[in-house]
Backbone as a ProteinNet text record, in pm:
[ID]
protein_1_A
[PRIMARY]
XXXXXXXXXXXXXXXXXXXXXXXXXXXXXXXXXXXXXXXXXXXXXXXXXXXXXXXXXXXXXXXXXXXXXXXXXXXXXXXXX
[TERTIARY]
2626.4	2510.5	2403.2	2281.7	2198.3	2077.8	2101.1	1993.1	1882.1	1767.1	1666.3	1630.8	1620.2	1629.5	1464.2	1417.9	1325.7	1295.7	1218.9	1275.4	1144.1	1128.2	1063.2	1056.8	923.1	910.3	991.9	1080.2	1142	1188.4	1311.2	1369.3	1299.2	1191.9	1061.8	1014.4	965.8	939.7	1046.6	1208.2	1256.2	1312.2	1297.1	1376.9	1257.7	1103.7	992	912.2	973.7	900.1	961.2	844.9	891.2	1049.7	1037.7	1163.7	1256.2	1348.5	1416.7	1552.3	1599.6	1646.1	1895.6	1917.5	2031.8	2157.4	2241.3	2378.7	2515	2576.8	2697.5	2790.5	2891.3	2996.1	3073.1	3096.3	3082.2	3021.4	3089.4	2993.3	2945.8	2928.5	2850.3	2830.4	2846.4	2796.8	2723.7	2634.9	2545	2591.1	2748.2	2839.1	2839.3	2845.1	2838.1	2717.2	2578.5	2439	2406.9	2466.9	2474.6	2493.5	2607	2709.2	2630.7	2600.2	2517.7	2391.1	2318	2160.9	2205.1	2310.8	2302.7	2366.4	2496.7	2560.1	2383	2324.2	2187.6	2112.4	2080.8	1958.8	2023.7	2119.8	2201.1	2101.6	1942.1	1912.5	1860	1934.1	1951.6	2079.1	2175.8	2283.3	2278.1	2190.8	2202.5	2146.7	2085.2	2023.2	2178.4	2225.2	2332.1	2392.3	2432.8	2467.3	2348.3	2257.8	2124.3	2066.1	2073.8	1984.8	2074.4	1944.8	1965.2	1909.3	1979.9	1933.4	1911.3	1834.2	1823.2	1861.4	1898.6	1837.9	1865.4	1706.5	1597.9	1600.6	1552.5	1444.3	1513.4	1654	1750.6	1827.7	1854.9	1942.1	2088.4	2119	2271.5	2382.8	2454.6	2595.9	2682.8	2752.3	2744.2	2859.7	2952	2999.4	2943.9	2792.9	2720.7	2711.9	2765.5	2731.8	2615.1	2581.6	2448.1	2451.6	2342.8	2326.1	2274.5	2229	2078.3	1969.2	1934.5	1775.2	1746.2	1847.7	1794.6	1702.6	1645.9	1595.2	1612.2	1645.3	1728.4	1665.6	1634.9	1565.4	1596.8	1603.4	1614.4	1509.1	1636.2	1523	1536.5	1527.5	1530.4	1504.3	1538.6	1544.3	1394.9	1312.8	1210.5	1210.9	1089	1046.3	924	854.4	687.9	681.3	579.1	562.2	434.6
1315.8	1241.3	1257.1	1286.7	1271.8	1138.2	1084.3	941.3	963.6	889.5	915	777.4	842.7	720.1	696.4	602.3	573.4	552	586	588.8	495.6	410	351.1	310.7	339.4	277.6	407.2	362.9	467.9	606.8	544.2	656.3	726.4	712.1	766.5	885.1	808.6	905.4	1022.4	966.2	1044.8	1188.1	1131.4	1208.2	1313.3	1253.6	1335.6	1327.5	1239.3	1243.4	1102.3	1043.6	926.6	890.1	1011.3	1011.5	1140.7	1136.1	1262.5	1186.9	1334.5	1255.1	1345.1	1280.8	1283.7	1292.7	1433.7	1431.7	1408.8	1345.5	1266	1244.3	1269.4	1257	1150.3	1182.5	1031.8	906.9	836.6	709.2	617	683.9	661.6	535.5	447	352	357.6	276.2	225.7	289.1	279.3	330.1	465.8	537.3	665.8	696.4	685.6	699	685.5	568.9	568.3	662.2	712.8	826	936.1	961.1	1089.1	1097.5	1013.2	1036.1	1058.3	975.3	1010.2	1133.4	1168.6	1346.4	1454.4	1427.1	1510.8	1503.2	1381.6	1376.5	1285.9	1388.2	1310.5	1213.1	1254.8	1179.7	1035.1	980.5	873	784.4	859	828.3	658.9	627.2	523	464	456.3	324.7	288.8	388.2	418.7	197	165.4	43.6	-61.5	-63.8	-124.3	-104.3	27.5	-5.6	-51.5	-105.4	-207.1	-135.6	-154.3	-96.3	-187.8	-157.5	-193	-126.6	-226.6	-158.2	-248.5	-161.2	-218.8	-363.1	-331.1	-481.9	-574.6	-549.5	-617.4	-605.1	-683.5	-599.1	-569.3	-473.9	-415.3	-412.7	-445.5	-401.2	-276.8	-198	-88.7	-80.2	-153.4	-169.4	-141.7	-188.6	-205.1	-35.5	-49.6	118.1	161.6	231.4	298	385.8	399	461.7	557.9	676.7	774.8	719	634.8	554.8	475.2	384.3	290.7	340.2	230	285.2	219.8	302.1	256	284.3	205.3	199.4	176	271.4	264.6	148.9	71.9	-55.8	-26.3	31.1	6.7	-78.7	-105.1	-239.1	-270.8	-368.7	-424.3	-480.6	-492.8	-623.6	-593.3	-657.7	-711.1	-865.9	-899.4	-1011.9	-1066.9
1170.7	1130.5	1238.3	1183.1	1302.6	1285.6	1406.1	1441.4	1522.8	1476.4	1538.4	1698.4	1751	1907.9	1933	1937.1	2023.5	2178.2	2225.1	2384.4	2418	2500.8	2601.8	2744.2	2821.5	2951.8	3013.5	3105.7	3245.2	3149.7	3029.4	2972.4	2861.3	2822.6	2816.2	2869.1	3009.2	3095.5	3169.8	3178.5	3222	3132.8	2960.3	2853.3	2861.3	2850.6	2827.6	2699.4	2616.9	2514.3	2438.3	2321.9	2250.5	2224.2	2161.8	2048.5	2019.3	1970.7	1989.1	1884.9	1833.3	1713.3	1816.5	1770.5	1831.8	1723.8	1732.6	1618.4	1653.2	1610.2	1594.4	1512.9	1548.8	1440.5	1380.8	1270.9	1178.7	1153.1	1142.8	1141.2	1346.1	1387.1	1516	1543.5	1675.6	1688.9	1827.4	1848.1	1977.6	2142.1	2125.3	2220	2229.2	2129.3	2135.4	2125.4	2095.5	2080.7	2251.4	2326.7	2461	2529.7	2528.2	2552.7	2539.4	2446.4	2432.2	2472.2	2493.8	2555	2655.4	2748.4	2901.3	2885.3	2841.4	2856.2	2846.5	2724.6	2699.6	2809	2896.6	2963.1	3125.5	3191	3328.9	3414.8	3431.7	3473	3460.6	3322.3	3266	3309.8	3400.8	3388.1	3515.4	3633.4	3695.2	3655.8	3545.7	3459.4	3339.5	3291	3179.7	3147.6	3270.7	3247.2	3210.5	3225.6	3175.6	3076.6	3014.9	2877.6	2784.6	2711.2	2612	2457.3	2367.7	2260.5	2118.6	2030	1922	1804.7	1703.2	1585.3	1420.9	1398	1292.8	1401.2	1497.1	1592.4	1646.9	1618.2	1657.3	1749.2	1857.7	1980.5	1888.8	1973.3	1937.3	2075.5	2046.9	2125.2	2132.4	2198.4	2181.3	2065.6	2016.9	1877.3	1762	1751	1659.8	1553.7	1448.2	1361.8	1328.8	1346.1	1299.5	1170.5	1084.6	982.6	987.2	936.8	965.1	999.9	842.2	832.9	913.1	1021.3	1089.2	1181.8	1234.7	1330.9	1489.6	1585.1	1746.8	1776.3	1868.5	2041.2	2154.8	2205.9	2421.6	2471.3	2482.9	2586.9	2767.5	2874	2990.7	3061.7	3147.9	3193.3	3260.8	3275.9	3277.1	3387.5	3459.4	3558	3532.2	3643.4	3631.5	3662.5	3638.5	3692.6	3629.3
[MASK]
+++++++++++++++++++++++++++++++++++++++++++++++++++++++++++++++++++++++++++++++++

């Protein structure tokens, strides 16, 4: 199956681009969508325990299954003030 990822903020900048669509076998969940951005893009890998993901707007757990149509997002971790 292939899912389409949204990327924001650091992993954004570190992937290089918005979005990037990612393939997987079988029915895929959050855990493995994890798994695979960092294997694709290593220098994601010391954030790897921090991002946070969604989907359809909703946080997810890395349990959570994914479909094709949904739509996931790379949350990285935030500060500011």
């Amino acid at each position: 199956m292939i899912v389409r990822l949204l990327l924001f903020a650091v992993a954004r900048d570190i992937v290089g681009c918005n979005s990037l669509e990612i393939e997987l076998p079988g029915v895929p969940n959050i855990g493995a969508v994890r798994a695979e951005l960092v294997r694709s893009h290593p220098r994601l890998a010391p954030l790897e325990k921090y991002l946070m993901f969604s989907v359809n707007a909703r946080y997810a757990g890395d349990d959570q299954l994914v479909r094709a149509d949904d739509e996931i997002a790379c949350l990285p971790p935030a500060s500011g003030g």
